[in-house]
PAKERO-83045 format. One record per residue (C-alpha): x, y, z; residue number from 1. Coordinates in pm, 1 decimal. Each point is the difference from the previous one (the first is absolute). Layout:
X | Y | Z | NUM
...
***
This chain:
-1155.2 | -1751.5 | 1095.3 | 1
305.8 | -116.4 | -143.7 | 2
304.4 | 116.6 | 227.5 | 3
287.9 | -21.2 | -289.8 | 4
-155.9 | 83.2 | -384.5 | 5
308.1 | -24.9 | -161.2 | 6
-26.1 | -389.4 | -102.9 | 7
-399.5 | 88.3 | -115.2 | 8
133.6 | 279.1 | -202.9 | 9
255.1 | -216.7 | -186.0 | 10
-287.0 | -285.6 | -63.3 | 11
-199.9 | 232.3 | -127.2 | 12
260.7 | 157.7 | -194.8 | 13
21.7 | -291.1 | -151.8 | 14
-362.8 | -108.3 | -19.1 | 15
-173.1 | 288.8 | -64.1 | 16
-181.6 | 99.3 | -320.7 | 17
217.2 | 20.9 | -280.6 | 18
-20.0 | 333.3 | -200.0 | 19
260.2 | 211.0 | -243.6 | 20
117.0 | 332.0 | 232.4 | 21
-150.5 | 215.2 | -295.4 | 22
-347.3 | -175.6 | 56.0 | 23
17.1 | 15.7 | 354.1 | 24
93.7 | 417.1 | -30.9 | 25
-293.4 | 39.0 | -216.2 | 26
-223.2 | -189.6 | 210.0 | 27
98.3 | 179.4 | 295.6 | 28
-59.2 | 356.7 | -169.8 | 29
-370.0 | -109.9 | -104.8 | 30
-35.0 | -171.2 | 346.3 | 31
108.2 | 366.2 | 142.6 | 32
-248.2 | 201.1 | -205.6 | 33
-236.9 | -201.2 | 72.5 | 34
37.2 | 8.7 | 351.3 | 35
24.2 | 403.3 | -4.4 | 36
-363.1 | -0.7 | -100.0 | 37
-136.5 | -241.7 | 222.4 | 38
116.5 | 157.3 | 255.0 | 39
-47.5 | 333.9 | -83.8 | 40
353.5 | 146.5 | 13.3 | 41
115.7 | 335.8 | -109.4 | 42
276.3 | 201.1 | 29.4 | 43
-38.0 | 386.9 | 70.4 | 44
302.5 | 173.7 | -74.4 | 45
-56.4 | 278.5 | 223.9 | 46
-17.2 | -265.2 | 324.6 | 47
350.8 | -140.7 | -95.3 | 48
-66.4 | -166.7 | 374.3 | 49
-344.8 | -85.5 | 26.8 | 50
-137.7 | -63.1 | 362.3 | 51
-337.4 | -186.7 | -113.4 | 52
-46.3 | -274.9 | 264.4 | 53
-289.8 | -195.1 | -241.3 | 54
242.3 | 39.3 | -345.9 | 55
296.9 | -152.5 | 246.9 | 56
-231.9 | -297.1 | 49.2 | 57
-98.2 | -48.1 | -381.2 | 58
352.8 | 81.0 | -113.2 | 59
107.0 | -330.8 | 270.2 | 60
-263.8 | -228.9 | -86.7 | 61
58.1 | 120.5 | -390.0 | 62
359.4 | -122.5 | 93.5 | 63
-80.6 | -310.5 | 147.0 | 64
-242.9 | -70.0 | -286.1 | 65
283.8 | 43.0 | -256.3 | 66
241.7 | -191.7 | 181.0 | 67
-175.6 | -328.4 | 39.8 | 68
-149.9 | 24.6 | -359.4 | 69
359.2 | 46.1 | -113.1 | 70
260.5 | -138.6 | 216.7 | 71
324.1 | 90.8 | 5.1 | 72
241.9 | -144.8 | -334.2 | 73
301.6 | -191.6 | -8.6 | 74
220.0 | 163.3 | -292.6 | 75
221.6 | -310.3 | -10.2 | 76
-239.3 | -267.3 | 28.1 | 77
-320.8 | 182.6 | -179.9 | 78
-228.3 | -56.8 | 274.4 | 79
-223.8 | 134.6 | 206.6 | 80
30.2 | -22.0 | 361.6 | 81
-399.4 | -33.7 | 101.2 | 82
-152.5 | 102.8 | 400.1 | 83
-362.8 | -58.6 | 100.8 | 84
-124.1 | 319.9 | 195.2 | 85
-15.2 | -201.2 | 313.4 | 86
365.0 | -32.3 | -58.0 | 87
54.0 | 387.3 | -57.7 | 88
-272.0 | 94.2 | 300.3 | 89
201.2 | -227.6 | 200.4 | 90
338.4 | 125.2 | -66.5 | 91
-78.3 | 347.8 | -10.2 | 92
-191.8 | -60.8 | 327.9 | 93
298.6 | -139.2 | 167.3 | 94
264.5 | 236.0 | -110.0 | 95
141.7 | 247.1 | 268.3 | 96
-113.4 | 350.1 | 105.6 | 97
391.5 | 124.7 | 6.4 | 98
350.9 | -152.2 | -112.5 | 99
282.2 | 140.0 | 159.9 | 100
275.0 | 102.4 | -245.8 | 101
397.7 | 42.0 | 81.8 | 102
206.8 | -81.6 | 331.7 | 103
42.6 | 169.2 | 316.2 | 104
-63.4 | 402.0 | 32.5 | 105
9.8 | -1.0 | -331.2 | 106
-336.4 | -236.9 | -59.6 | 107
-322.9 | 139.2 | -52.3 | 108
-350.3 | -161.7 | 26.1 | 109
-237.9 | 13.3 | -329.0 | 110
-350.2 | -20.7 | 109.6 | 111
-348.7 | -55.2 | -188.9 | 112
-128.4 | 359.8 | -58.4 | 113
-374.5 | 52.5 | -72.6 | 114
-148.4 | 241.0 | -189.9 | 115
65.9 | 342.7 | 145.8 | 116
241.0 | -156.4 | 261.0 | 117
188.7 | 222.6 | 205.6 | 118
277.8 | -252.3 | -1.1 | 119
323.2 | 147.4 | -136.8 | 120
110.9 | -146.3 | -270.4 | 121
325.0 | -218.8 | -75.3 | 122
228.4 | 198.9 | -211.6 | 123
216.6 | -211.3 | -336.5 | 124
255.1 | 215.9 | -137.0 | 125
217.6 | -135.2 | -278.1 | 126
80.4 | -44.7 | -359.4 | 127
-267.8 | -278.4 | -32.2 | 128
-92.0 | -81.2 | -386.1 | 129
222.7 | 224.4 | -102.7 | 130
347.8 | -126.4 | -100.3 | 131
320.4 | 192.1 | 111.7 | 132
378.5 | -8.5 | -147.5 | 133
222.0 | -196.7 | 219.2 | 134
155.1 | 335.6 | 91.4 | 135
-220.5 | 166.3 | 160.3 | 136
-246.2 | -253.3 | 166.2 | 137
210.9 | -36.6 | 319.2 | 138
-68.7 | 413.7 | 18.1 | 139
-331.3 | -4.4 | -79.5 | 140
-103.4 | -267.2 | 303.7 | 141
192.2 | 151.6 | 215.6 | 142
-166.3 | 355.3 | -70.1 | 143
-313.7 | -192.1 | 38.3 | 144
110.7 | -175.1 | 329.3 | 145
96.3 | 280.8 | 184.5 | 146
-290.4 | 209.7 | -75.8 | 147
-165.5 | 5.4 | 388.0 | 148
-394.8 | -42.8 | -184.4 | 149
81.4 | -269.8 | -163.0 | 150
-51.8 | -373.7 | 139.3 | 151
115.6 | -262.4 | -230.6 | 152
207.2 | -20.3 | -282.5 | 153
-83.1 | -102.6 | -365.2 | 154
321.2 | -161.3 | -147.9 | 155
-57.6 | 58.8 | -305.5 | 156
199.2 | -131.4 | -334.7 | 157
332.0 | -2.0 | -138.7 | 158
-51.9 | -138.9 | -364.3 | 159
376.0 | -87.6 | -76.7 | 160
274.5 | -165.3 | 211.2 | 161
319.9 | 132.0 | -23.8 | 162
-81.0 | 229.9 | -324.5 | 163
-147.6 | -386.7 | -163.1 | 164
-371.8 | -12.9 | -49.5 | 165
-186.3 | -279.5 | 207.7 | 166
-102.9 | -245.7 | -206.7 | 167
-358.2 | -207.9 | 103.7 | 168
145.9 | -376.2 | 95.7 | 169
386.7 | 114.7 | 52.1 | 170
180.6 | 36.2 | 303.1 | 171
-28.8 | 375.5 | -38.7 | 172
-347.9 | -14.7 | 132.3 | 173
137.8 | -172.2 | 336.9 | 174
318.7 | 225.9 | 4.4 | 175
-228.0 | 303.7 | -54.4 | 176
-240.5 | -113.3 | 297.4 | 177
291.8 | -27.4 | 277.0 | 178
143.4 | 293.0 | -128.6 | 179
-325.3 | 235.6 | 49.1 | 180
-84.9 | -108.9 | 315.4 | 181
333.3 | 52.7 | 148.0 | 182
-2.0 | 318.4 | -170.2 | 183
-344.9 | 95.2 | 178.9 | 184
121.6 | -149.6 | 333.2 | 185
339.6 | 208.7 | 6.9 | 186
-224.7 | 302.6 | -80.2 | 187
-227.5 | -30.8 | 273.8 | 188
342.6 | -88.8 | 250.3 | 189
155.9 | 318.5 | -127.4 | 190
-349.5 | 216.3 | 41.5 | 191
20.3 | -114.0 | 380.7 | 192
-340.2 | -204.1 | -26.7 | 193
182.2 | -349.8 | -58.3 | 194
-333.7 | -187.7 | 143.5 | 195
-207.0 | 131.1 | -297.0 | 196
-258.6 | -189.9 | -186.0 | 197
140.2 | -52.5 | -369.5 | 198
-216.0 | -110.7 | -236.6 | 199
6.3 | -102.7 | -373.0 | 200
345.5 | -96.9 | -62.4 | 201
45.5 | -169.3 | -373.6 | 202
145.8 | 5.7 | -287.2 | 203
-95.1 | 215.6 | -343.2 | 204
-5.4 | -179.4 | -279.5 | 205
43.9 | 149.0 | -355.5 | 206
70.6 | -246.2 | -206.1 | 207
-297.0 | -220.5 | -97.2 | 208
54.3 | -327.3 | -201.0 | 209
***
């Protein structure tokens, strides 16, 4: 197995099968319907939280299915990045049973959790998807931060800089960045956790061109 896949990604980013992103969309939605009957999938609303070991296994292999017909696309260079299920198998086979997340007593350990495992889960807190004024973000991770349940922070989003709105392909977007994850770093200091695990830290766009 390859040990670094970011040089195969590019080439295949820029190999790959071309396609238009709308083509691709629709594909994958016919792809996913498809796959739903296969496999025999259905959603019960009254088991929000299903604990079926054999619909686990068709949902994954439903998953895999759809991801190697598919591949993943390339927005920019209208391509589809291909694997071979050996590849997936492989990489899914190697990848490890727990990450740990943060720095010193602050850090906690995310580990694989079966179905019906009695291993706690790792708790995210924070604003993630969801994008916050530039006044009150630094109040919102730190409420986050310092509640004792929670594990690791969610950034989060700021969608202007300085009251401007970031701009795709300015240096807003890079401005933006630095200042929301020293904004979720300061609130994690001030919540007396400053080892915690942030994740997510970007920008918000909301201006398309």
């Amino acid at each position: 197995m390859l040990s670094n896949w970011l040089p195969e990604i590019v080439k295949r980013s820029d190999d790959g099968p071309y396609m238009k992103e709308f083509d691709f969309e629709m594909a994958l939605s016919k792809r996913t319907a498809e796959l739903v009957e296969e496999h025999g999938l259905k959603f019960d609303p009254q088991t929000p939280v299903p604990a079926d070991s054999d619909m686990a296994d068709r949902l994954y292999q439903a998953a895999v299915d759809l991801f190697v017909d598919m591949g993943v696309y390339n927005q920019t260079t209208e391509r589809r990045i291909l694997y071979s299920r050996d590849e997936v198998e492989e990489i899914v086979g190697a990848a490890p049973s727990a990450v740990v997340l943060g720095m010193g007593k602050d850090a906690v350990t995310m580990r694989h959790r079966e179905i019906e495992s009695d291993i706690p889960c790792v708790v995210h807190s924070g604003p993630t998807g969801t994008p916050c004024s530039e006044r009150y973000h630094p109040l919102i991770l730190q409420s986050c931060a310092q509640e004792p349940l929670v594990d690791c922070l969610g950034a989060g989003s700021v969608s202007t800089y300085v009251g401007h709105s970031i701009v795709p392909g300015t240096p807003l977007e890079i401005l933006g960045s630095r200042r929301d994850a020293v904004v979720a770093r300061e609130a994690v200091r001030k919540a007396g956790r400053p080892g915690m695990h942030i994740n997510d830290a970007r920008y918000r766009c909301t201006i398309l061109r």
